[in-house]
N, C-alpha and C positions, 0 to 999 in steps of 0.2 A: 504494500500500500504506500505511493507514493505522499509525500508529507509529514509534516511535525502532529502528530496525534497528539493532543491534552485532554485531560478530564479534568471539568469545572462546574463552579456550580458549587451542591452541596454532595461533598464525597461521602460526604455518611450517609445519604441514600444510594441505595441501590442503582447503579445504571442502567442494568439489566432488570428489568423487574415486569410483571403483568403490564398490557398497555395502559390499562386502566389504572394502573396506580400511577402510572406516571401524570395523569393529571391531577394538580393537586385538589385540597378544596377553596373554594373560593368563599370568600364571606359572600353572605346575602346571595350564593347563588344555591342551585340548586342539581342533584344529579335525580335527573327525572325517571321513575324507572316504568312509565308506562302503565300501571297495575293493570286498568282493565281495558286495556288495548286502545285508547281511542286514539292516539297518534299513527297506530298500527292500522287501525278502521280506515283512517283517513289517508294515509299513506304518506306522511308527512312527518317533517323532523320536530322533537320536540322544543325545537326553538322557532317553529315556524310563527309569521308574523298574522295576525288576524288575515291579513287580503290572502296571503298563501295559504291558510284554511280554508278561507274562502270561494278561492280557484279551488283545491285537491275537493270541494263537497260538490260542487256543477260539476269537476267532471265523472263523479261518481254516477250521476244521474240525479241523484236525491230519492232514490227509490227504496233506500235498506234501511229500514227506522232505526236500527242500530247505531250506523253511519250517520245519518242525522241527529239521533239524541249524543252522540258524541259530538259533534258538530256545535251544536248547542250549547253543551255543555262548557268548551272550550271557548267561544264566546264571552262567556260572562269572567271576567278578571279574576272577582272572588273566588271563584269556582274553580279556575286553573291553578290556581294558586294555590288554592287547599288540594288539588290532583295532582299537582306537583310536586307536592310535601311529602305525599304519600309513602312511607317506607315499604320495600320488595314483602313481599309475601302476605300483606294485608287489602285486602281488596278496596276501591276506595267506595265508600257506602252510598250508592250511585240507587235510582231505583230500579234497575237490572239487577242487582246484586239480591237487594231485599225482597222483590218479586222470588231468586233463586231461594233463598234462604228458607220463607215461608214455604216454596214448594216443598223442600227436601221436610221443613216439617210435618206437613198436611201427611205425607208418605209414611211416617215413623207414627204420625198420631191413627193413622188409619188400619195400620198394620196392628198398633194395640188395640185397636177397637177390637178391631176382628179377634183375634187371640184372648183376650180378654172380657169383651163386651160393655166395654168403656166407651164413655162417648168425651175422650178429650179433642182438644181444636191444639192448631200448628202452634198458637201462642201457650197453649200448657203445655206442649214439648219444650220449646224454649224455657220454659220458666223451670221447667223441671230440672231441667241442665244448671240454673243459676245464668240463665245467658236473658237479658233484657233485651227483646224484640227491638234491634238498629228499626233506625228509621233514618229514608234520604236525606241528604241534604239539599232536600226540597228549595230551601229560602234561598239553594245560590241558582238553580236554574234561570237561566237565562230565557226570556218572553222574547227575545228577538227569534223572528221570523226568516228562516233561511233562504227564504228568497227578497227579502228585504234589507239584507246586507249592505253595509256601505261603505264600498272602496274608498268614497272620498275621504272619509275622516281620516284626522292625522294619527289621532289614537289607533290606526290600523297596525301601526309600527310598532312590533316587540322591541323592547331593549336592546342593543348587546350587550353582550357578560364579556367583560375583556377581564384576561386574568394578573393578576399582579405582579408586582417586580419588588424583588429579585424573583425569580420561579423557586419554588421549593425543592426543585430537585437536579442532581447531576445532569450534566450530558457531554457532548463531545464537541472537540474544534480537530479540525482536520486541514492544516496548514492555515487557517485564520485566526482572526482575535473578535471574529461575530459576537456579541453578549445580547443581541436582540430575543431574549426571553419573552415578549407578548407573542413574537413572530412563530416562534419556538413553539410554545405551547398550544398556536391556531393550528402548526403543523402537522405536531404530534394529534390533536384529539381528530385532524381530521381523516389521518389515516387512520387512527383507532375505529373510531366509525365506522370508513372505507372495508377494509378488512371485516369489519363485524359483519355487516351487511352480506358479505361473499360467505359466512359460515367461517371463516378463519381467522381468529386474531391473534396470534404467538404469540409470545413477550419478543420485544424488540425496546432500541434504544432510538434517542434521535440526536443529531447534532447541524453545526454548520461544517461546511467546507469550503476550499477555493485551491481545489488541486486542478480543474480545470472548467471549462466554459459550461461544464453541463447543467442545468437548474438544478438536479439531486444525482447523490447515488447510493446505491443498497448495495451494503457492502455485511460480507457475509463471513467473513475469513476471521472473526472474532468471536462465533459460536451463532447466537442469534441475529440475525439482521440489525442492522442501522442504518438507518433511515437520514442520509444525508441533506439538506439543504443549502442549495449554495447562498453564499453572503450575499448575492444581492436580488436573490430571486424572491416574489413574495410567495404566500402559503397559498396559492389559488388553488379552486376546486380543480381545475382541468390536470394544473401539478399534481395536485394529492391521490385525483386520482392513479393517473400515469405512473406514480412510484409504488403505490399499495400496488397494482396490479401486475408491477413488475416482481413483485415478491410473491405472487400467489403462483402457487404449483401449476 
C-alpha cells in the first residue's frame, strides 16, 4: 500500500469495529429503529423529509390502508417523534398493534371458555396476566388528509443531524492530514446503510487518503475493508454508492 498510513482520532476505540458502532451517538438525535415498519411501508429512509413521504405515498397508489395509516402517522411531528424514540423490540402502541393484541386475547379468552365454560372477554385475559389493556396513541394521529398534503410548506423540510467534532472515534489517513470528521462520518453511515440495504454489512473501517486521483479506495490487505475517501472528494450518494458496491461479493 503505497503511502504514510496513520491512525487518528481516538485510539482507544476500536478501528475495526461493527459499522454501526462506528457511528457515534449524537445528542438530540436519534437511531430510529423502525418498530413497526412504517418507513419500511413506505419505502423511505428514516430521515426522509415530509414532501419525500409524500412522493414515496402517491407512488404507492394510496391503496394499502397500512401504507396510509403509516403515512399518516409520520405526518404528524409528535407522533414521529414519539416512533422515533421507540427502543428495538417494543412495538410502538400504534392502533394496529392494539387491534393485534386484543385479537391474540379474544383467542386465549375463547379457548377458556370452551375448556372451561367461562365467559371471560380479551380485557380479563389481559388483566389476568397483570398486563393493562395499551391503548393508541390516539391524541398524536395526525387528521391531515393524504391527499391534501402540502408541498409548499417550508415545515416540509426535516432537519439534518450533522454529527459533531471531534468524531468519537479512530480512523485512518493514508498519505494525508484530512481531519474533516462531519465528512467522515456522512461517509461512513452512508455506506453502512448502503451495504445494509444489499443484506451485507461486515465491520469495516473508514479513513481519508491522497495516494492518488481516485475519489475512494477499498483496501482490503489489513483484514476487513477500508473504506477510503479521498481528501477532497465529498460523501455523495453516487460515491457511496460506487464504493459499498465495490466491496460487495
Amino acid at each position: 500500500m503505497a503511502g504514510q498510513l496513520q491512525l487518528v482520532g481516538r485510539p482507544d476505540r476500536a478501528i475495526i469495529s461493527t459499522s454501526t458502532a462506528l457511528v457515534p451517538h449524537r445528542p438530540g438525535a436519534l437511531v430510529v429503529y423502525d418498530v413497526n415498519g412504517y418507513y419500511r411501508a413506505l419505502g423511505v429512509h428514516v430521515r426522509a423529509t415530509r414532501r419525500e413521504l409524500g412522493d414515496a405515498y402517491r407512488a404507492t397508489g394510496g391503496q394499502d390502508p397500512y401504507v396510509t395509516y403509516a403515512f399518516r402517522q409520520l405526518l404528524n411531528p409528535r407522533t414521529r417523534a414519539a416512533y422515533d424514540a421507540a427502543p428495538p423490540g417494543e412495538p410502538f402502541p400504534d392502533r394496529y398493534v392494539y387491534d393485534e393484541i386484543l385479537r391474540r386475547a379474544a383467542l386465549r379468552a375463547a379457548h377458556e371458555n370452551q375448556v372451561s365454560g367461562t365467559e371471560k372477554t380479551a380485557v380479563d385475559i389481559l388483566e389476568s396476566h397483570g398486563i393493562v389493556p395499551p391503548k393508541p396513541t390516539s391524541e398524536f394521529l395526525d387528521s391531515t388528509e393524504p391527499d391534501s398534503f402540502d408541498e409548499s410548506r417550508t415545515r416540509d423540510r426535516q432537519l439534518s443531524i450533522r454529527p459533531p467534532a471531534p468524531w468519537l472515534y479512530s480512523y485512518l489517513q493514508l498519505a494525508t492530514t484530512c481531519d474533516d470528521v462531519d465528512r467522515l462520518a456522512q461517509w461512513q453511515e452512508g455506506i453502512s446503510r448502503t451495504l445494509t440495504q444489499h443484506g451485507n454489512c461486515p465491520q469495516f473501517a473508514v479513513g481519508f487518503h491522497a495516494v492518488s486521483d481516485q475519489p475512494y479506495l477499498v483496501v482490503t490487505e489489513l483484514g476487513p475493508p477500508v473504506f477510503f475517501l479521498h481528501e477532497g472528494a465529498m460523501a455523495t450518494g453516487e460515491l457511496i454508492a460506487a464504493a459499498a458496491n465495490a466491496a460487495i461479493p
